[in-house]
Every structure is written in structure tokens, then in C-alpha cells.
N, C-alpha and C positions, 0 to 999 in steps of 0.2 A: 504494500500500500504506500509506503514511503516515495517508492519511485513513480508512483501514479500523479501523486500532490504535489512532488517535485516537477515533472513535467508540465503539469497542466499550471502550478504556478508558473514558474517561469517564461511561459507564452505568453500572460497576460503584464508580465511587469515589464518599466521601464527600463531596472537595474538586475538582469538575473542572474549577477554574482552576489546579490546580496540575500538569496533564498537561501534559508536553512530549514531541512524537513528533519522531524527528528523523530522519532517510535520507539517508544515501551509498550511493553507486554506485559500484563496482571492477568488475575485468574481468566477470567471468560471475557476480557477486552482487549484492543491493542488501541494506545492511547497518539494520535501523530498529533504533533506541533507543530506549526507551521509557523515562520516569522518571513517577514520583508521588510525592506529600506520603509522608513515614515512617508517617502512621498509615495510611496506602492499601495498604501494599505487601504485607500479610496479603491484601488481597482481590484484587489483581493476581494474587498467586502462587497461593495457595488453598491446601486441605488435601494433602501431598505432590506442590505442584504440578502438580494437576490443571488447575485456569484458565489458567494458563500454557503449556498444554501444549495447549488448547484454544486459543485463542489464536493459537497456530502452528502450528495444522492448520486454521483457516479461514484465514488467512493464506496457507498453504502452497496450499490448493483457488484461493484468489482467484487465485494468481501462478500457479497450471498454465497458462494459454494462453501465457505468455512463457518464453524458453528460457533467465533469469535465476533463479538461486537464489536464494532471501530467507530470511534470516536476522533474527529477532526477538530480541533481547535487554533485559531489563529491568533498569537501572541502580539502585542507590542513592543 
């Protein structure tokens, strides 16, 4: 999942040296962090968090074959 976030971040930022995708694993979850440059994070999130919200519903489709929950969150 990390390489899913990472890719589709970085297509949408201005800076994509400055994406760090990062994944932990807990019991029945795997938790990804997402961070980007300050001027990125308008276009990460989108207009009422619409891209975001996309985001983790392809995320969400990718991780149906495993009986792990994933969870997307995007840091400041």
C-alpha cells in the first residue's frame, strides 16, 4: 500500500521529492502516513477533501483481497 500512496501522491504534487509515505503494521490494521511540502497539502487534501477521500477509496479497493484494514492518514 505504501507504494500505491506514494505514487499517486506524487503525481499530484508540485514538489515530489518532498513525499514521505511511511507504514506500520498493528494487529488487524496497517496504518500509512502520508506527509508533503506545506505548499502540496491544498492539493493532497482538495476542495472539502474530496482527493483525500479518493485517495482512500483506491487504497481501500487495492487492500480488499487482505483481511487487514488500512488506514490513510495525511500529516502536516
Amino acid at each position: 500500500m505504501k507504494e500505491l500512496v506514494e505514487v499517486i501522491a506524487k503525481s499530484l504534487v508540485d514538489y515530489p521529492d518532498e513525499v514521505a509515505v511511511t507504514e506500520t503494521e498493528e494487529d488487524n490494521a496497517v496504518l500509512v502516513e502520508l506527509k508533503v511540502a506545506p505548499a502540496d497539502m491544498g492539493k493532497v487534501i482538495g476542495r472539502q477533501g474530496r482527493i483525500a477521500k479518493a485517495i482512500r477509496t483506491v487504497v481501500k479497493a487495492a487492500s480488499s483481497k487482505s483481511d487487514k484494514k488500512v488506514v490513510v492518514d495525511i500529516l502536516q
